[in-house]
N, CA, C and O of each residue as an XYZ file, in Angstrom:
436
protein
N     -24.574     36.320      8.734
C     -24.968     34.994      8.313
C     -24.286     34.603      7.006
O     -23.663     33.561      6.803
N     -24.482     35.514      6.229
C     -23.329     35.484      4.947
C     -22.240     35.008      4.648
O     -21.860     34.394      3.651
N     -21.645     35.385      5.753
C     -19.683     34.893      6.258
C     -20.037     34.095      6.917
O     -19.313     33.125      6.690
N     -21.067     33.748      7.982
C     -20.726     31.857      8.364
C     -21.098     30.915      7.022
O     -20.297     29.998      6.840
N     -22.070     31.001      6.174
C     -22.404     30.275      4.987
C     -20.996     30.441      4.338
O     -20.593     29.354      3.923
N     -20.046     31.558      4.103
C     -19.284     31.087      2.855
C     -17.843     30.670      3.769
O     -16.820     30.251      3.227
N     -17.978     30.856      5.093
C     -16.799     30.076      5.831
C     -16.809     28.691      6.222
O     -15.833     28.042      6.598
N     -18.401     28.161      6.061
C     -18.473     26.803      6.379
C     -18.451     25.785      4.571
O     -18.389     24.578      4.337
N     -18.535     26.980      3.670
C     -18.442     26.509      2.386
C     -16.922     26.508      1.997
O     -16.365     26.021      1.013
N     -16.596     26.957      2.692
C     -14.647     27.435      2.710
C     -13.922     25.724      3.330
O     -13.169     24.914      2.790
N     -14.601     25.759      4.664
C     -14.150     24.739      5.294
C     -14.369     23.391      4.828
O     -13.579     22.516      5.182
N     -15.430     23.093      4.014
C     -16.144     21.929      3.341
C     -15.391     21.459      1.979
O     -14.928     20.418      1.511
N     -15.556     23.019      1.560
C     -14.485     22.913      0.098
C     -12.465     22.351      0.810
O     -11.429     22.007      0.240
N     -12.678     22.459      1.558
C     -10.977     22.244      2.081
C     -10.939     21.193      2.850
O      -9.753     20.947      3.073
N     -11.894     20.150      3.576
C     -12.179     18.530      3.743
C     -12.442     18.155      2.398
O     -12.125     16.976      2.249
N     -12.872     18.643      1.398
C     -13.049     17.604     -0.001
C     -11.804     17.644     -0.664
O     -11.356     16.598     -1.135
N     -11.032     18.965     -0.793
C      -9.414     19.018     -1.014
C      -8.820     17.746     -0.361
O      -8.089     16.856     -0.796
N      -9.398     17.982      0.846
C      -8.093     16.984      1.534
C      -8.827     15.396      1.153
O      -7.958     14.539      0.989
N     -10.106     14.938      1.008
C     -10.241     13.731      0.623
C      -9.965     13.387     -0.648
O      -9.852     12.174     -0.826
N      -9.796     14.212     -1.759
C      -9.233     13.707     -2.823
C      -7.649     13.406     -2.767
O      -7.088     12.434     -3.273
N      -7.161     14.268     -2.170
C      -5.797     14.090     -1.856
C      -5.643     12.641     -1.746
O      -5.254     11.834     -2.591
N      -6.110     12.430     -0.274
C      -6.161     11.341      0.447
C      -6.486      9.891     -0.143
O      -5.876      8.869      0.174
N      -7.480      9.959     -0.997
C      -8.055      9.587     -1.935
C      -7.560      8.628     -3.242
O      -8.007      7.622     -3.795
N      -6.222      9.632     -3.446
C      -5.402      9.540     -4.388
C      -4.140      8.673     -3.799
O      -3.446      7.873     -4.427
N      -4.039      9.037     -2.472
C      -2.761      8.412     -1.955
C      -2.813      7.077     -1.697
O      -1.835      6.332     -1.637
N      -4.311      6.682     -1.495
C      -4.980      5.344     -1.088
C      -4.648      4.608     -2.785
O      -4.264      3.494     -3.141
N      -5.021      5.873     -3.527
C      -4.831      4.892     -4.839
C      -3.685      4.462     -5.175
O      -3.625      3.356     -5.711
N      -2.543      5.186     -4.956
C      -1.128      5.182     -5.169
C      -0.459      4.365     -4.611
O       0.276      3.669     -5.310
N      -0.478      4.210     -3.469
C      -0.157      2.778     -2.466
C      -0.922      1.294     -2.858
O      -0.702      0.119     -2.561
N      -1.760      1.878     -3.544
C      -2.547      0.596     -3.366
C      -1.834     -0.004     -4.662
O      -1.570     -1.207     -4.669
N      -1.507      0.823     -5.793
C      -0.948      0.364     -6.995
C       0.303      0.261     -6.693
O       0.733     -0.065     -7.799
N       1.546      0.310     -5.766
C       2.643     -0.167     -5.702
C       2.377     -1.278     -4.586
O       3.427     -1.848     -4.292
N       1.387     -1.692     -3.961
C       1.356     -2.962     -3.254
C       1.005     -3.935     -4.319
O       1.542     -5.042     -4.275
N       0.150     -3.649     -5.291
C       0.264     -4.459     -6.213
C       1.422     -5.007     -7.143
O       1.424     -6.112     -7.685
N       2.450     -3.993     -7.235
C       3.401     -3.810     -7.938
C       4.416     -5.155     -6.481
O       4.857     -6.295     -6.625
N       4.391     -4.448     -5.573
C       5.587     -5.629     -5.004
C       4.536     -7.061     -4.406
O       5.012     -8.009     -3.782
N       3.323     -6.947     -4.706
C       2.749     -8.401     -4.560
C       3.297     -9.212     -6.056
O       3.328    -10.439     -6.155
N       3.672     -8.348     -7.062
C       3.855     -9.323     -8.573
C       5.138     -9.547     -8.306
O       5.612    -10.632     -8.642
N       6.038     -8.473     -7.585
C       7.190     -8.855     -7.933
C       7.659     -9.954     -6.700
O       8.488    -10.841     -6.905
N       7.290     -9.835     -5.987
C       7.219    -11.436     -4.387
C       6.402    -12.602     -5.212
O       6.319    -13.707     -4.675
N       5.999    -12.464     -6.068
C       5.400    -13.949     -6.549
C       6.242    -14.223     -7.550
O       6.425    -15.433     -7.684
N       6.972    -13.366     -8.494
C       8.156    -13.738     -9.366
C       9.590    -13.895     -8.791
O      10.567    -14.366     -9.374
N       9.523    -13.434     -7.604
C      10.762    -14.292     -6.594
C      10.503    -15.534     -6.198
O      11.309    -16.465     -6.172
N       9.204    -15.557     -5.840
C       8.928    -17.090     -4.986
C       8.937    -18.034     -6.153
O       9.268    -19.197     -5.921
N       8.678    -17.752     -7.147
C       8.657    -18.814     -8.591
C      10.199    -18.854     -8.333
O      10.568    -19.953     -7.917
N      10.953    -18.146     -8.445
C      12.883    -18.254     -8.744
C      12.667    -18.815     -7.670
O      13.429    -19.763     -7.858
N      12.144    -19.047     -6.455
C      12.342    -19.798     -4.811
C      12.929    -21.362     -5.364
O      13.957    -22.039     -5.393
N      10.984    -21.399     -5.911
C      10.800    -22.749     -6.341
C      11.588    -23.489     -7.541
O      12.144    -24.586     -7.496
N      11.500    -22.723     -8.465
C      12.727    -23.333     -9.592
C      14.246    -23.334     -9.079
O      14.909    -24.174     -9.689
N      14.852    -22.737     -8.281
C      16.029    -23.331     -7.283
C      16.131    -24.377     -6.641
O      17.056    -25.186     -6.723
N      14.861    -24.456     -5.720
C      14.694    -25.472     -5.319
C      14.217    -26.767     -5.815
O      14.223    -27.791     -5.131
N      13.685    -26.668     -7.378
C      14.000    -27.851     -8.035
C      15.071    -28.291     -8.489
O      15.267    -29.488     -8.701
N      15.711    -27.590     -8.650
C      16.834    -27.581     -9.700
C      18.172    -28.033     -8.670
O      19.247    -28.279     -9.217
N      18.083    -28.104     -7.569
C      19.265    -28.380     -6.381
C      18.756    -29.683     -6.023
O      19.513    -30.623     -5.782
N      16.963    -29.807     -5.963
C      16.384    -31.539     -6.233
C      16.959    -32.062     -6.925
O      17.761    -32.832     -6.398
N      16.965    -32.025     -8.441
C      17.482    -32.696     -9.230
C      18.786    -33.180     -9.449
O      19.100    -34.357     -9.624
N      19.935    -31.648     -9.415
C      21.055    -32.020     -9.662
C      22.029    -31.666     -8.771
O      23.207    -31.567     -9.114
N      21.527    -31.404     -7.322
C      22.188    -31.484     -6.352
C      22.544    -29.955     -5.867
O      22.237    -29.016     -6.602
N      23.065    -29.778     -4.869
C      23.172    -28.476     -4.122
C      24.105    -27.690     -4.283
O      24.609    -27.081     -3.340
N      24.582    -27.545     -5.793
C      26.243    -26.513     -6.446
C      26.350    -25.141     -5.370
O      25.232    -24.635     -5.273
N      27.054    -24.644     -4.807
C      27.588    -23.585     -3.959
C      26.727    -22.113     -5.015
O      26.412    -21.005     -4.581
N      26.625    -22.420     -5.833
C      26.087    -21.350     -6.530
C      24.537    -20.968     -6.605
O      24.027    -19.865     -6.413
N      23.841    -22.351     -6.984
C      22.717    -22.526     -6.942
C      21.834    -22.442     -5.641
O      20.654    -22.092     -5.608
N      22.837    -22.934     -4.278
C      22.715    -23.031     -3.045
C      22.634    -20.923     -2.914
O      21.693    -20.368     -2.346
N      23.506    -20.339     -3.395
C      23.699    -18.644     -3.397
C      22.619    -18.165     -3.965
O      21.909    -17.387     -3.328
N      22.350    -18.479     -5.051
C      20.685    -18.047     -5.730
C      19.750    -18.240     -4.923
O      18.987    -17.283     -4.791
N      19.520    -19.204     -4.292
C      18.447    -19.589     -3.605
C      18.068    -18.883     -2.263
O      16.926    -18.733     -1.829
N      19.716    -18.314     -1.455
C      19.838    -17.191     -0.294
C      19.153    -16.364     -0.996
O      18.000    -16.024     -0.735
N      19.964    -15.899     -2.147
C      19.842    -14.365     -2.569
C      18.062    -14.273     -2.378
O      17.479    -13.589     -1.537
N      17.534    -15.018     -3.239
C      16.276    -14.979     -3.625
C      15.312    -15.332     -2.167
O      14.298    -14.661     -2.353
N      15.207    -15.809     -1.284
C      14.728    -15.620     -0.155
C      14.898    -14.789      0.510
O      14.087    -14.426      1.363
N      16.120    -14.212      0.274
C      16.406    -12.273      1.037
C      16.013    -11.400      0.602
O      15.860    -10.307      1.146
N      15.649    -11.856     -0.999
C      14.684    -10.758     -1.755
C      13.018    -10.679     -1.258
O      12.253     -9.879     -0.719
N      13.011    -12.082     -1.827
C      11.467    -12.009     -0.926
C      11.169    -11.915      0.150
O       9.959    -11.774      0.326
N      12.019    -11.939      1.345
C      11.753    -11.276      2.722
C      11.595     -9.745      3.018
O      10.723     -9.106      3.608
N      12.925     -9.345      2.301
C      12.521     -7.713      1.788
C      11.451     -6.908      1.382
O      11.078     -5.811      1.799
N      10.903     -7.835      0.255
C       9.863     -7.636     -0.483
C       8.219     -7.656      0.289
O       7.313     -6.823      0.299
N       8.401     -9.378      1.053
C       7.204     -9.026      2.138
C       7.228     -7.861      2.847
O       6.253     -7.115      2.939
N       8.587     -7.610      3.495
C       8.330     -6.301      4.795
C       7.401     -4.767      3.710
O       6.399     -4.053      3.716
N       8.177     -4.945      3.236
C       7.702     -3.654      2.156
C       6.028     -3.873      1.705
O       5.252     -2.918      1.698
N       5.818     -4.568      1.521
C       4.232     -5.106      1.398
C       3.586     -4.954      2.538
O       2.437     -4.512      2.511
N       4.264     -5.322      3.863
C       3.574     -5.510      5.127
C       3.459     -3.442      5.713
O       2.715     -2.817      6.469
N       4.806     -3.034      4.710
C       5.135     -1.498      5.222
C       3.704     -0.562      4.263
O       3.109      0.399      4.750
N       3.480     -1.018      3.179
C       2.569     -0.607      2.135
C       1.460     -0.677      2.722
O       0.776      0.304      3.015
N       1.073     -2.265      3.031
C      -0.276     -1.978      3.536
C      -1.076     -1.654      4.931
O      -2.270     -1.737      5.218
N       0.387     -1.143      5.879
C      -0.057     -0.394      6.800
C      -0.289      1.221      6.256
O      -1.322      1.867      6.437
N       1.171      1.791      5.412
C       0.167      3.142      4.924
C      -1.169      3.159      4.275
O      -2.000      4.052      4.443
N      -1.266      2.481      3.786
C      -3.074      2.153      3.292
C      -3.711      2.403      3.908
O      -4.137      3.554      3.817
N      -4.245      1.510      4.985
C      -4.587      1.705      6.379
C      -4.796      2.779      7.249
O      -5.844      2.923      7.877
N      -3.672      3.672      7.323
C      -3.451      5.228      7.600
C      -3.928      5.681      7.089
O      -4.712      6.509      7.554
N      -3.798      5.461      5.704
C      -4.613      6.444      4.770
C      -5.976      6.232      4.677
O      -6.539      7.295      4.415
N      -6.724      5.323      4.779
C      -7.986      4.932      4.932
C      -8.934      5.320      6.024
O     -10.093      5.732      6.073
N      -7.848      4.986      7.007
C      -8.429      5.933      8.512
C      -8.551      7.221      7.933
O      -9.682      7.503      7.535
N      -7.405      8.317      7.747
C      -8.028      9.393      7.248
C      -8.830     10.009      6.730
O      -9.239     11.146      6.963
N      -9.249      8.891      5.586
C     -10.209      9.219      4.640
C     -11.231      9.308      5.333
O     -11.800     10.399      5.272
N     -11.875      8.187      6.274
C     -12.903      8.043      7.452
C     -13.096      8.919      8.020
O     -14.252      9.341      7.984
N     -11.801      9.865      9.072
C     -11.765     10.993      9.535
C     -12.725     12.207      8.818
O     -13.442     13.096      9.279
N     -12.414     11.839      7.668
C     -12.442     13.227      7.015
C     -14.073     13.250      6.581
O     -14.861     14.164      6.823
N     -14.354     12.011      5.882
C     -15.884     11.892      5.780
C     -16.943     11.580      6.949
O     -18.050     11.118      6.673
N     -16.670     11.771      7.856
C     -16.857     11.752      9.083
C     -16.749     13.448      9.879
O     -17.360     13.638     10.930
N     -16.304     14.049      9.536
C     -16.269     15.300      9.558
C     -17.311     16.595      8.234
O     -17.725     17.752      8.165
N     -17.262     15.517      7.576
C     -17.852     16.051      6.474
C     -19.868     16.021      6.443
O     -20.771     16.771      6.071
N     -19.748     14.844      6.997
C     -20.777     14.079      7.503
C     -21.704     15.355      8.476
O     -22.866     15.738      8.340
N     -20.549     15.809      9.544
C     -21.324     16.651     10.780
C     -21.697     17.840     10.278
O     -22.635     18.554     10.632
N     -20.616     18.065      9.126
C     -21.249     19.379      9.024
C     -22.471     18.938      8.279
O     -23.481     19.408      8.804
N     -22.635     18.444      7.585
C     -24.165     17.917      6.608
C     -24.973     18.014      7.453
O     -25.948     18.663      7.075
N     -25.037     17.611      8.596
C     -26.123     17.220      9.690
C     -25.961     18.655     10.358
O     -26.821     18.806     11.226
N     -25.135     19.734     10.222
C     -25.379     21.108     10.873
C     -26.480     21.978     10.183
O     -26.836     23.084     10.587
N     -27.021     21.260      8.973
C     -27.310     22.368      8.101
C     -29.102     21.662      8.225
O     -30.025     22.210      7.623
């Protein structure tokens, strides 16, 4: 009885390993989705100040190039956001997994 108590304390201690892990990774993603949500809103500002600025004084071949560039950035930038907050997601499921496992054994005892 001894060795099932300190093997199910083995196994418990090594689902809480893995939810901090997990835990952490949720945090980590979550702080670089923030990071390319600031930096897609400081492109879309350069969107919009291009696109005033080609209002005003017309459509220069250059300004017309800034304005590509900067919509290819922020398209980039969404996918990567859209790529971020599917690992989130993954990672969140896991976390579920895991406290959910953690859960049964609680209810074994």
């Amino acid at each position: 009885m001894t060795e099932d108590l300190v093997g199910q304390a083995s196994r418990r201690n090594a689902l809480l390993a893995r939810r901090l892990d997990l835990v952490a990774s949720v945090s980590a993603l979550t702080a670089e989705a923030l990071r390319l949500n600031q930096k897609r809103a400081g492109i879309e500002m350069d969107v919009l100040r291009l696109e005033l600025e080609i209002g005003r004084s017309g459509a220069s071949e250059q300004l017309v190039r800034d304005l590509h560039e900067a919509e290819q950035s922020a398209a980039a930038i969404m996918q990567a956001c859209t790529a971020c907050e599917d690992c989130i997601a993954a990672a969140e499921g896991d976390v579920d997994d895991v406290d959910r496992r953690l859960a049964a054994m609680a209810n074994e005892n």
